[in-house]
Legacy VTK file of the C-alpha trace (Angstrom):
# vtk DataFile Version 3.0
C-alpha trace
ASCII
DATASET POLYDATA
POINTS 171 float
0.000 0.000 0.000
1.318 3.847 -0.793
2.268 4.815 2.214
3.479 8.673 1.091
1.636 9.960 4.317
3.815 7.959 6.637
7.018 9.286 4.955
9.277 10.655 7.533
9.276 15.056 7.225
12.964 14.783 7.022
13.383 12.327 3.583
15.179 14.842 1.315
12.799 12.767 -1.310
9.987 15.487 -0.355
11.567 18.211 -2.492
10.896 15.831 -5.280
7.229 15.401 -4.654
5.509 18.384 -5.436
4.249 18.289 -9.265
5.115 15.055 -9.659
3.457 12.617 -12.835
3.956 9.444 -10.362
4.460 9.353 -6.556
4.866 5.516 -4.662
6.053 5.232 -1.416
6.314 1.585 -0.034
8.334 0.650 4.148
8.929 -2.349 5.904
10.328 -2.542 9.340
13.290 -4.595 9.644
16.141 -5.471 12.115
18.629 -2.739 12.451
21.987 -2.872 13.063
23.536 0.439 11.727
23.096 -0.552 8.355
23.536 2.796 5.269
20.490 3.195 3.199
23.039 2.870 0.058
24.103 -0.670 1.592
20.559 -1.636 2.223
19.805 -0.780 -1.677
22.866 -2.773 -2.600
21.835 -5.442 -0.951
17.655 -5.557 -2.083
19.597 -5.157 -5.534
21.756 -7.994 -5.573
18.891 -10.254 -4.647
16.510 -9.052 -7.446
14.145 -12.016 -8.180
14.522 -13.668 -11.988
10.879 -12.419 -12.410
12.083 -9.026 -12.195
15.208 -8.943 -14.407
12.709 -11.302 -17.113
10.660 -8.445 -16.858
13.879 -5.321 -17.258
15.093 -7.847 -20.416
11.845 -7.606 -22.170
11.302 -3.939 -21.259
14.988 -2.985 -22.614
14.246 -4.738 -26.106
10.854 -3.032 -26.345
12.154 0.603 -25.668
15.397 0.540 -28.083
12.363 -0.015 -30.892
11.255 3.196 -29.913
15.047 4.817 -29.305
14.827 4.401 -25.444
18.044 3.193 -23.432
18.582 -0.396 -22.468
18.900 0.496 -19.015
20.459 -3.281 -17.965
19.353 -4.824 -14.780
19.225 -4.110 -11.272
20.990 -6.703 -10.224
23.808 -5.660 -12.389
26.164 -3.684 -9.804
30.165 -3.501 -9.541
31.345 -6.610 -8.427
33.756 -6.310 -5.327
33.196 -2.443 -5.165
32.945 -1.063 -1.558
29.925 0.618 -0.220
32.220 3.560 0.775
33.437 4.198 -2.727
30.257 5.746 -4.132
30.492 9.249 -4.576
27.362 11.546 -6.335
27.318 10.846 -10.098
28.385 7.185 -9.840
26.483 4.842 -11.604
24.818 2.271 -8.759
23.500 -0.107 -10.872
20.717 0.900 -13.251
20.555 4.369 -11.846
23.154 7.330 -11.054
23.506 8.532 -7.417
22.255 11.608 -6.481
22.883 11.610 -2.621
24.320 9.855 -0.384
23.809 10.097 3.941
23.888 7.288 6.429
19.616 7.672 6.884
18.710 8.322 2.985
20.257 7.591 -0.418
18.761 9.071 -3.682
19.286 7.778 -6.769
17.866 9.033 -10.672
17.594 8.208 -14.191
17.319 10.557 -16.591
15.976 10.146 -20.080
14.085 11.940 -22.685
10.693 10.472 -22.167
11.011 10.873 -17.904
12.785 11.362 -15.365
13.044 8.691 -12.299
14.414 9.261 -8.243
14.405 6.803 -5.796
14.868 7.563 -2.223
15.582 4.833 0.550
15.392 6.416 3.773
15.697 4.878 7.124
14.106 6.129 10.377
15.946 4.198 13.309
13.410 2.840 15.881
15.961 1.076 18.408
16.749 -2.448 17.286
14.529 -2.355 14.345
14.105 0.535 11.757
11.390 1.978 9.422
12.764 1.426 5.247
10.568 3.635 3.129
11.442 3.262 -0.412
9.954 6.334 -2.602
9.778 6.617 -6.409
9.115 10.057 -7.652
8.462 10.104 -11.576
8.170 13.067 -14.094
7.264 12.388 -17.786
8.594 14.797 -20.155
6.057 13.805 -23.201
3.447 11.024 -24.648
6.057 8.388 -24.616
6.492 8.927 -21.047
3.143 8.457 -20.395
2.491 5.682 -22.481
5.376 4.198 -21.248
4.078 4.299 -17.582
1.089 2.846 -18.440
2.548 -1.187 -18.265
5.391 0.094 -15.193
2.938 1.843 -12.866
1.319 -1.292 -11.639
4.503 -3.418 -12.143
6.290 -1.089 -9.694
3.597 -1.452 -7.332
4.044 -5.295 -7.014
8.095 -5.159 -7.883
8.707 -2.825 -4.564
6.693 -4.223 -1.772
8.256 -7.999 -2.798
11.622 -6.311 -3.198
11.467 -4.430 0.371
9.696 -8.336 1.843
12.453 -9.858 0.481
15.354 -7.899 1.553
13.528 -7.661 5.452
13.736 -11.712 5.375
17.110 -11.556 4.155
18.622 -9.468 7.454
16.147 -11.138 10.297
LINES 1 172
171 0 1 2 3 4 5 6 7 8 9 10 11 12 13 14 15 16 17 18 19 20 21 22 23 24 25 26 27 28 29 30 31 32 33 34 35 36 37 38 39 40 41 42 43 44 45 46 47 48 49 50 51 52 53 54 55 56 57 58 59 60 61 62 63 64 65 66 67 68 69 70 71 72 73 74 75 76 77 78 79 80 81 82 83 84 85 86 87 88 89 90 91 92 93 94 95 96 97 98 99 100 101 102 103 104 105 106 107 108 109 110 111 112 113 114 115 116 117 118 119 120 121 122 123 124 125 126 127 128 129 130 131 132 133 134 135 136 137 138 139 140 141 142 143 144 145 146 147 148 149 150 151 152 153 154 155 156 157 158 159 160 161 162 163 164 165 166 167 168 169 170
């Protein structure tokens, strides 16, 4: 369920929000133990289901008909790079950071049609913590919309499994 309401006033992600074509906000609590909100996305990354990059292979063939990027997978990170070596306008991945702080990490893609940010942001309660991952969309044009069409309600079920996923993973 959206859960934009519950997003913590703090979650640089709110600048993004206002005029926004798309707004999702998904959390799930899960035992904390000082991990980075970059570390935590590494990590949901690395374990994307097969369903999910099936679903990125036939969306990457489909777009370059229309001149969109293949944007890879998400599961496609830097082998054997450290957490600590990202630095703002790194590639993470699919996407490009944007910002990086112990509590929040935003990350973007940028293309013609629309432009994408993800926030994870963490709000520490004791031994467990709050994850609220936020996707913040703004189409540029038709394509952008039309393109939205098939991901809205694929990003609806691709976070929530992503975030259950990566709680079971660190119980």
């Amino acid at each position: 369920m959206p859960d934009l309401h519950a997003l913590p006033e703090q979650a640089l992600i709110h600048a993004k929000l206002p005029g926004a074509w798309f707004a999702d906000c998904h959390s799930i609590t899960i035992v904390y133990s000082g991990q980075s909100a970059l570390g935590l996305f590494l990590k949901l990354a690395s374990q994307t289901p097969g369903w999910v990059n099936a679903l990125m292979l036939i969306r990457n063939k489909l777009v370059s008909l229309v001149g969109l990027k293949d944007l890879g997978l998400l599961s496609e990170l830097q082998k054997g790079r450290a957490e600590a070596d990202y630095q703002p306008g790194d590639r993470v991945g699919i996407f490009t950071l944007l910002h990086n702080s112990h509590n929040e990490v935003l990350l973007t893609d940028q293309d013609k049609h629309l432009d994408v940010i993800l926030s994870l942001h963490i709000k520490v309660e004791g031994q467990q913590a709050r994850l609220f991952a936020t996707t913040v969309v703004n189409v540029h044009n038709r394509l952008g919309r039309l393109y939205m069409l098939p991901v809205r309600p694929i990003h609806r079920l691709i976070v929530p499994h992503s975030l259950k996923t990566l709680a079971n993973t660190i119980a």
